[in-house]
C-alpha angles and dihedrals in degrees: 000000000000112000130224124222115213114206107192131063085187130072154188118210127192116182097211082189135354099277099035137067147204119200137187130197108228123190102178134032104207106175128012126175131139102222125207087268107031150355104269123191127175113198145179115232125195093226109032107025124233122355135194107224127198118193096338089311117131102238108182132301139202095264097077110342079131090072086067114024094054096052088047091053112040112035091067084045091046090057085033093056113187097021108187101175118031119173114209110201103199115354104147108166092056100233104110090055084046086060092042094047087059089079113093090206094065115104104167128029119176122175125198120207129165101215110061093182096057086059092038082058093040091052088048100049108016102060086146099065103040083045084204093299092132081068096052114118091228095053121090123192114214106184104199150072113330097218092052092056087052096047089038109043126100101206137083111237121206098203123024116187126200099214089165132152106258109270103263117158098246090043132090095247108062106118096035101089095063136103091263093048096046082054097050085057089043079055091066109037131094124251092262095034121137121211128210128212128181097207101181134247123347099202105140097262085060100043101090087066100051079053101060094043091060089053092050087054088048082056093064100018135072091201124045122175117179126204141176134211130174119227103186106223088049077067090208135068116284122231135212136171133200117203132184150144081239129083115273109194117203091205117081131182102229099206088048095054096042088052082053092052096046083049110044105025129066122212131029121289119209107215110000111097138138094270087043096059087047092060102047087045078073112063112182124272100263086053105059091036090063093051095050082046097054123104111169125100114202111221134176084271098047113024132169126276120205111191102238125157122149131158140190123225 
C-alpha cells in the first residue's frame, strides 16, 4: 500500500460548510495579533507561499492570489475604459490597489479598511502582494467604517471595489453585502461608474447566496454581470459581480481588449487577458439559472450569513 508523507504539523482549517473541511499546511507563523476587530494571522506555506489569515479563514497568499485579485480588478477597467478615480473599500493585503494602480489613467486611488493594524502587517510581511503600491503618490489610505466614508466622501468615484471579508457573523463585514449598503455605493459613483463585489464562492451549497446578492443588485442597478474565477487554496469557485446603470456587455472582443491593455496598463498580468474576460463574462448554465430564479433582497435587517469557521492549530 503506497504511503503519504505529511509535511506540516500546523494547520489552517476552514469548515466551507458544517460537515467539510479545507486545510492548509502551514511551517512557519510570521505575524499574530487580535486586533480590536478580528484574529490576523500572516503564514508561510510550503506550497503557496505567504498568506494573510482572518479568524481562522484563508484570505489570499502569495502562491495564486493572482487568480483572484486580477479578475476582481480589470474586468470592471476593461468596460470603464479610461477609470481616473477608483475607491477600494477593504483591501488589506495591498494587492488589489497594486492591480489598479497598473492603469496609467488612474490618478487617485483611496482604500478604505477598518483594521489599520491588518495593512500595517500586510505592508510589513507581504511585500510580494502590495508590490509597494502603499507607497505609490496617487494612493491614499483611509483607516475607518466603510459605510461612513461613503456617506461621508465628496468625490465621484468612477470604479468602487468590495474587497470585504466574507459576512460571517463574528467578522467586520457583516452588514456590507445588503440593498442599503449597494445604494450608498450607487450614491458615489459616476454616471458611468462600475461597481465591484466579491461576492464569495459560487459551489453549489453556496450558490443560493450569490444569487441572492445579484438580485439585490438587480434591486439598485439597471445593469448586473455576473463572473467566476478559481483561486486554488479557496478550494471552490470564486464569484464576482459588476453592477452599473451603465451597459455591461457580456460579449468582448478579445484583440480589442488586449490593444487596450498594451496601451493603458503597465506591467504583465498572468492570467487577465482579452480571451480571458471573455470567458469569466459567461458563467455556466446553472449559474445563471439560480440568479433569474432568485427572489430575496438582503437587506440591514436581514443580511446575508455565510457559514465560515476556521481555525489554526
Amino acid at each position: 500500500m503506497a504511503q503519504n508523507w505529511v509535511g506540516a504539523d500546523l494547520w489552517v482549517t476552514e469548515y466551507i460548510t458544517p460537515v467539510d473541511v479545507y486545510a492548509h499546511g502551514v511551517s512557519r507563523i510570521l505575524a499574530f495579533q487580535k486586533t480590536a476587530f478580528q484574529e490576523m494571522y500572516v503564514v508561510e506555506s510550503e506550497s503557496y507561499g505567504k498568506a494573510l489569515v482572518l479568524d481562522g479563514k484563508w484570505q489570499s497568499c502569495t502562491g495564486d492570489e493572482f487568480l483572484y485579485h486580477e479578475p476582481l480588478v480589470h474586468p470592471a477597467a476593461v468596460h470603464h475604459g479610461a477609470p481616473r478615480q477608483v475607491l477600494i473599500l477593504g483591501g488589506g493585503e495591498g494587492a488589489t490597489t497594486r492591480e489598479v494602480l497598473r492603469w496609467q489613467t488612474v490618478a487617485k486611488v483611496v482604500m478604505v479598511d477598518i483594521d489599520g493594524e491588518v495593512v500595517e502587517a500586510c505592508r510589513q510581511h507581504l511585500a510580494e502582494m502590495h508590490c509597494g503600491s502603499f507607497d505609490d503618490p496617487r494612493f491614499e489610505l483611509k483607516v475607518g467604517d466603510a459605510l461612513v466614508y461613503l456617506d461621508e466622501t465628496k468625490e465621484d468615484w468612477d470604479i468602487v471595489i468590495s474587497d470585504l471579508t466574507d459576512p460571517i457573523e463574528e467578522g467586520p463585514s457583516f452588514k456590507l453585502f445588503t440593498k442599503e449598503y449597494f445604494e450608498r455605493v450607487r450614491n458615489v459613483l459616476t454616471p458611468d461608474g462600475i461597481f465591484v463585489l466579491q461576492s464569495g464562492a459560487v459551489s453549489p451549497v453556496n450558490l443560493p447566496i450569490y444569487a441572492r446578492l445579484a438580485h439585490t443588485l438587480q434591486s439598485v442597478y439597471r445593469y448586473v454581470q455576473p463572473y467566476i474565477t478559481y483561486a486554488s487554496t479557496y478550494g471552490a469557485p470564486w464569484g464576482f459581480l459588476l453592477a452599473s446603470d451603465r451597459p455591461l456587455p457580456a460579449t468582448v472582443d478579445p484583440q480589442a481588449v488586449d490593444r487596450l491593455l498594451q496601451e493603458k496598463v503597465t506591467g504583465s498580468l498572468k492570467m487577465f487577458d482579452g480571451t480571458t474576460l471573455l470567458g469569466l463574462l459567461h458563467p455556466p448554465a446553472h449559474i445563471r439559472r439560480a440568479i433569474a430564479a432568485a427572489t430575496e433582497v438582503y437587506t440591514e435587517a436581514h443580511p446575508p450569513k455565510f457559514f465560515g469557521k476556521g481555525i489554526l492549530g
